[in-house]
C-alpha positions as CSV (number, residue, x, y, z in Angstrom):
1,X,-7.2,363.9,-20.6
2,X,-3.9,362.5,-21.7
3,X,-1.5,366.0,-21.2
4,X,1.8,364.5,-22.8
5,X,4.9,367.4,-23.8
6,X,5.3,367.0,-27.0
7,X,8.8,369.3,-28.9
8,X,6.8,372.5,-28.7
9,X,4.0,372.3,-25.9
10,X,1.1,370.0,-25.1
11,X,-0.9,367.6,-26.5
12,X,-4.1,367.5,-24.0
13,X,-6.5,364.8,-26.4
14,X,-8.8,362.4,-24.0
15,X,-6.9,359.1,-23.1
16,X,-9.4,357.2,-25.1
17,X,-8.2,358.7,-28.7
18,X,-5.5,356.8,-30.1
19,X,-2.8,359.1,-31.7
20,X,0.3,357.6,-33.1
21,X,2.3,360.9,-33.4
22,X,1.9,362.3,-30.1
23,X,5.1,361.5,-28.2
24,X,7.6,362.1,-31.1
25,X,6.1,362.3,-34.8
26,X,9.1,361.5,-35.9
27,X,9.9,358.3,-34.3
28,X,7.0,356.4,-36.4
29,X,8.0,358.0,-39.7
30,X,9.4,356.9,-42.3
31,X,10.9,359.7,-44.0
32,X,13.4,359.9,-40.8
33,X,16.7,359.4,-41.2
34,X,19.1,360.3,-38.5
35,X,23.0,359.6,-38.3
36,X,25.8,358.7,-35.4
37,X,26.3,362.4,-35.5
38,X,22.8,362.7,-33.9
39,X,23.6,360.2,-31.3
40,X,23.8,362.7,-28.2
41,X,20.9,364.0,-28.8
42,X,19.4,360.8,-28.7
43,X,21.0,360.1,-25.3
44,X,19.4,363.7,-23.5
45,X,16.0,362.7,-25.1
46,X,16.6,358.5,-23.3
47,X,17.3,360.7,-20.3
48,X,14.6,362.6,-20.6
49,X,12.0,359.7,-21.5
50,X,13.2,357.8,-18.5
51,X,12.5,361.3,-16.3
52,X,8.7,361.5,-17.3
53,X,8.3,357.8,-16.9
54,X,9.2,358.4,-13.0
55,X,7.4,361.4,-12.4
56,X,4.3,359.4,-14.0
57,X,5.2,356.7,-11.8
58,X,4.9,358.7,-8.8
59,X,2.2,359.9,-9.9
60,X,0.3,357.1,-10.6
61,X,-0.1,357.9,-14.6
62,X,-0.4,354.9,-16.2
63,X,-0.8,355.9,-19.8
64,X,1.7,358.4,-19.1
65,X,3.7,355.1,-18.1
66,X,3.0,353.3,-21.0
67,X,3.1,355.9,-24.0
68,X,6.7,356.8,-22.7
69,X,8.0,353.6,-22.3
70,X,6.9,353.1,-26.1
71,X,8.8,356.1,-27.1
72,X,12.0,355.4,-25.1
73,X,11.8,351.8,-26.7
74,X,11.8,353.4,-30.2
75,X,14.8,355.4,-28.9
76,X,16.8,353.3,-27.5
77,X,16.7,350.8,-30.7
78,X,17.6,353.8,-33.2
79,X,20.7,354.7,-30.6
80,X,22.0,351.6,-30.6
81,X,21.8,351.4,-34.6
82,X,23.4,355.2,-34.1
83,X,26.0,353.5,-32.0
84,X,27.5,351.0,-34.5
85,X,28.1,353.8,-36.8
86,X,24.9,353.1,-39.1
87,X,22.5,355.6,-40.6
88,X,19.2,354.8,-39.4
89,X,16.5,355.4,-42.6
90,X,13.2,353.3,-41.6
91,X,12.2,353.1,-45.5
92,X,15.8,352.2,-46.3
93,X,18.5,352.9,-48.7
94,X,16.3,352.1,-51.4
95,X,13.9,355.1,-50.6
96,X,16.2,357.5,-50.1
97,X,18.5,357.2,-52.7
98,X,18.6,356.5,-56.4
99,X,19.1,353.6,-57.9
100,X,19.8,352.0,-61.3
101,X,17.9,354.2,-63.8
102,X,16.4,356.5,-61.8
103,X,20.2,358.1,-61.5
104,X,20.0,358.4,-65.6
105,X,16.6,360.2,-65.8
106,X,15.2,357.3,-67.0
């Protein structure tokens, strides 16, 4: 089994079933947005990442390894985007806001 923590418990699936979502739904989603205001929390979670990618280390979890160094890829690149002061929105502005017509009803 792959046990991985995910925000509220466990994920125990077998290491041979791919899942996209385990590590941090939200990280692959593109309905999240997230702002510089969310930029600590970002930091604990690197910390955190970097944490469980030693203790898989020492103990020799190499899936463990690799499914965290993923996710603390993902975080690091939306920090630094936090860290210029930008709103991070993987669909874009053009997803989340209205545009042209679509402000008018039309």
């Amino acid at each position: 089994l792959d046990a991985v923590r995910i925000p509220l418990g466990y994920c125990f699936k077998p290491n041979k079933v791919q899942c996209n979502h385990q590590l941090n739904p939200c990280l692959t989603c593109s309905n999240m947005c997230t702002s510089p205001e969310f930029a600590h929390e970002f930091e604990i979670e690197i910390e955190e990442t970097k944490k469980q990618i030693e203790r898989a280390r020492h103990l020799g979890r190499k899936v463990w390894i690799e499914k965290n160094e993923t996710a603390l890829a993902k975080l690091q690149a939306i920090l630094a985007i936090l860290n210029e002061g930008k709103v991070y929105h993987k669909a874009g502005k053009q997803k989340r806001e209205y545009t042209g017509d679509e402000r008018n009803g039309e």
